[in-house]
C-alpha positions in Angstrom: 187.0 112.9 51.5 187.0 108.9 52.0 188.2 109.6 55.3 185.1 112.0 56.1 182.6 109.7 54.8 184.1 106.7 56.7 183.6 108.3 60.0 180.0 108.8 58.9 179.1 105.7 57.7 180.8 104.3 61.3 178.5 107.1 63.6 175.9 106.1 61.8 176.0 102.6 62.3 176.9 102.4 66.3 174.5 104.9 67.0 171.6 103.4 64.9 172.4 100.0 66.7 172.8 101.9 70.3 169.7 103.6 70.2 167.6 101.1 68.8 164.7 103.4 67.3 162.5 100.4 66.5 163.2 98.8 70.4 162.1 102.1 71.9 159.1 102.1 70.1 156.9 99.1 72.3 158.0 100.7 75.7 156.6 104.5 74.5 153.9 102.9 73.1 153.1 101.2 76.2 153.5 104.2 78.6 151.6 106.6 76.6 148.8 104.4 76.2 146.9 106.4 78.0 147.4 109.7 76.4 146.1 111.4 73.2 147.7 111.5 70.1 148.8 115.1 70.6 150.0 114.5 74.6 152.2 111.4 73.2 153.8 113.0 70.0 154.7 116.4 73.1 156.1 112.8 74.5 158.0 111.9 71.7 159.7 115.5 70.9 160.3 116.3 74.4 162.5 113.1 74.9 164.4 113.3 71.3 165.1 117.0 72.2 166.2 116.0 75.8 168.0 112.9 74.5 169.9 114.9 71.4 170.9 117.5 74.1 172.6 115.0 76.5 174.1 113.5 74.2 175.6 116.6 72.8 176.9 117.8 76.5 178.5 114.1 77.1 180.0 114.3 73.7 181.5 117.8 74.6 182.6 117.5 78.5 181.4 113.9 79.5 184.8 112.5 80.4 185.3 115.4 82.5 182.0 114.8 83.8 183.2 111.1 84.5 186.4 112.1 86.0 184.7 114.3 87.9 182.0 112.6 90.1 184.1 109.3 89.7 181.9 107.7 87.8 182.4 104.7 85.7 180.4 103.5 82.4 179.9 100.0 84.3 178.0 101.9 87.2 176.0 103.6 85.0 174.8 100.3 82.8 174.5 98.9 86.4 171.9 101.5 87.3 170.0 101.4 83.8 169.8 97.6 84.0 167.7 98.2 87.5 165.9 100.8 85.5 165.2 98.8 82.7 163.7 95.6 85.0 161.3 97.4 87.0 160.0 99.1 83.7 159.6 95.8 82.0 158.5 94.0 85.1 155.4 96.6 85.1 155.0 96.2 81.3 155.0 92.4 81.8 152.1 93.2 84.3 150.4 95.1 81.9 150.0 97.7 84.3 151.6 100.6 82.4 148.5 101.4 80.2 146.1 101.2 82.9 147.4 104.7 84.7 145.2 107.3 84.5 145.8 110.9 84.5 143.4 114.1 85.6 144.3 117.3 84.0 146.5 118.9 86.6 148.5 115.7 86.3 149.0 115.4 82.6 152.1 118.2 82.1 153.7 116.4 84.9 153.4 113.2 83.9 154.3 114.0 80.1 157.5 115.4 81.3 158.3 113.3 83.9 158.3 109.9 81.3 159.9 111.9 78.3 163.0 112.9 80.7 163.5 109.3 82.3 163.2 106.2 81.1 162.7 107.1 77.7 165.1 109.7 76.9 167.6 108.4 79.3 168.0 105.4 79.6 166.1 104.5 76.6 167.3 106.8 73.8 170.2 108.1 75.4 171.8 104.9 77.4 175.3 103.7 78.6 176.1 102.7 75.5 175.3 106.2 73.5 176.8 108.4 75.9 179.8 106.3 75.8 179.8 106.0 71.6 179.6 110.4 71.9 182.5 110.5 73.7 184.3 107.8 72.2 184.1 109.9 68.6 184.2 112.8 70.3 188.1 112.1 71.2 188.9 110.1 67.9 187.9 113.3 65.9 191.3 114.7 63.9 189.3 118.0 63.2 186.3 120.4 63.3 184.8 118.8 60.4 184.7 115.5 61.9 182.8 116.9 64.9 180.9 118.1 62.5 179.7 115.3 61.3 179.7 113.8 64.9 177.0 116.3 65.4 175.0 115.7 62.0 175.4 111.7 62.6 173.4 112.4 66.2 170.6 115.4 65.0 169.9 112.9 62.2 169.6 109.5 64.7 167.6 111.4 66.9 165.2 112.7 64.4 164.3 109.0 63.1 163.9 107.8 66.4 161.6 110.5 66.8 159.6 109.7 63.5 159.3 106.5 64.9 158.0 107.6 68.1 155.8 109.9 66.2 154.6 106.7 64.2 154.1 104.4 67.4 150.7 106.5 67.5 149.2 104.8 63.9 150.3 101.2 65.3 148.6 101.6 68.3 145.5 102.5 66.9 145.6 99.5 64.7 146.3 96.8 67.0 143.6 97.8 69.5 143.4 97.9 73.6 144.2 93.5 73.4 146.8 94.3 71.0 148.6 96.8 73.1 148.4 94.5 76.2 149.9 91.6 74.4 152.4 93.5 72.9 153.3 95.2 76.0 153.7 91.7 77.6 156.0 90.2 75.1 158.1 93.2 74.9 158.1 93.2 78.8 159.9 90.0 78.7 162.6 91.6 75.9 162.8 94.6 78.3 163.7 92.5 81.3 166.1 90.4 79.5 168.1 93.6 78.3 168.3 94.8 81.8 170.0 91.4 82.9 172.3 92.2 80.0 173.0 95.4 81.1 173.6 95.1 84.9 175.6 92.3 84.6 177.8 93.7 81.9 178.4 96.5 84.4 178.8 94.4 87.0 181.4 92.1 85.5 184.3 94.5 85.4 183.7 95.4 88.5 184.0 92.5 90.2 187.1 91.5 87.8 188.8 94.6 89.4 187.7 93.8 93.1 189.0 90.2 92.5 192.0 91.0 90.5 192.9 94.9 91.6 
């Protein structure tokens, strides 16, 4: 039983600090702000579902998937870190909340945004997919994967009450709010990418130096 619960209570905490609910929560509000309360919470559910799916598929077959393509972890943080600095290059411009949207576009756009960046590589990043599979092969037995599963449906689901709740903090801090806000975390955003691409970039070039 001590067993069981120590794999939770280790899930738990690498995913929580993976995922980041709380960090995700600037960049949605930012690129919904000019969407309704409705349109941004059908932003919010679309990426948790599409983020708690992937997540799911690399925990099941992702090294395979890897193996497969031959694609490394330290490509894929390479590719998220370009992601993540053109997103918080436009945030830092505060040109994210000025786009808008006629009706025909709206569907497109709402899917478009929930899919990439925001569930991947926001929610589901490098660093996710890699924890899934990690526990994924560490788990002794169906119960553990059991858990593995729980540990993700119940990460994802705060992340997307947080999301959900991005919609009440918006409304408070007003259109300057949002801009400064959007700014600052623009900055944060743009530093994580430097993290990220050169922490995928390192090993690489260890191995090209040193094969």
């Amino acid at each position: 039983m001590n067993d069981y619960v120590e794999y939770s209570i280790k899930a738990f905490a690498s995913f929580f600090s993976l995922i980041n609910p709380l960090g995700i929560m600037p960049v949605f509000m930012s690129m919904t702000g000019s969407l309704s309360g409705k349109q941004r919470r059908n932003v919010a559910f679309k990426a948790s579902l599409t983020a708690f799916i992937t997540l799911l598929l690399f925990a099941f077959a992702g090294q395979l998937v890897f193996n497969f393509f031959s694609i490394s972890v330290d490509s894929f943080r390479i590719v998220g870190g370009i992601i993540f600095f053109m997103m918080g290059y436009e945030m830092l411009q505060a040109r994210i909340s000025k786009v808008k949207l006629v009706p025909e576009e709206e569907a497109s756009y709402i899917t478009d945004i929930s899919i990439t960046p925001l569930a991947i590589p926001m929610i589901c990043g490098p660093g996710a997919i890699t924890n899934a599979i990690v526990f994924w092969e560490d788990a002794e037995n169906f119960q553990h994967k059991i858990i593995l599963i729980a540990v993700i449906l119940v990460i994802i689901f705060i992340t997307w009450l947080v999301l959900v709740s991005a919609t009440k903090i918006m409304n408070v801090l007003g259109e300057t709010g949002n801009k400064i806000l959007m700014r600052l975390m623009g900055l944060i955003v743009m530093v994580i990418a430097v993290e990220f691409f050169f922490a995928g970039l390192r090993p690489i070039l260890q191995n090209i130096i040193r094969p």
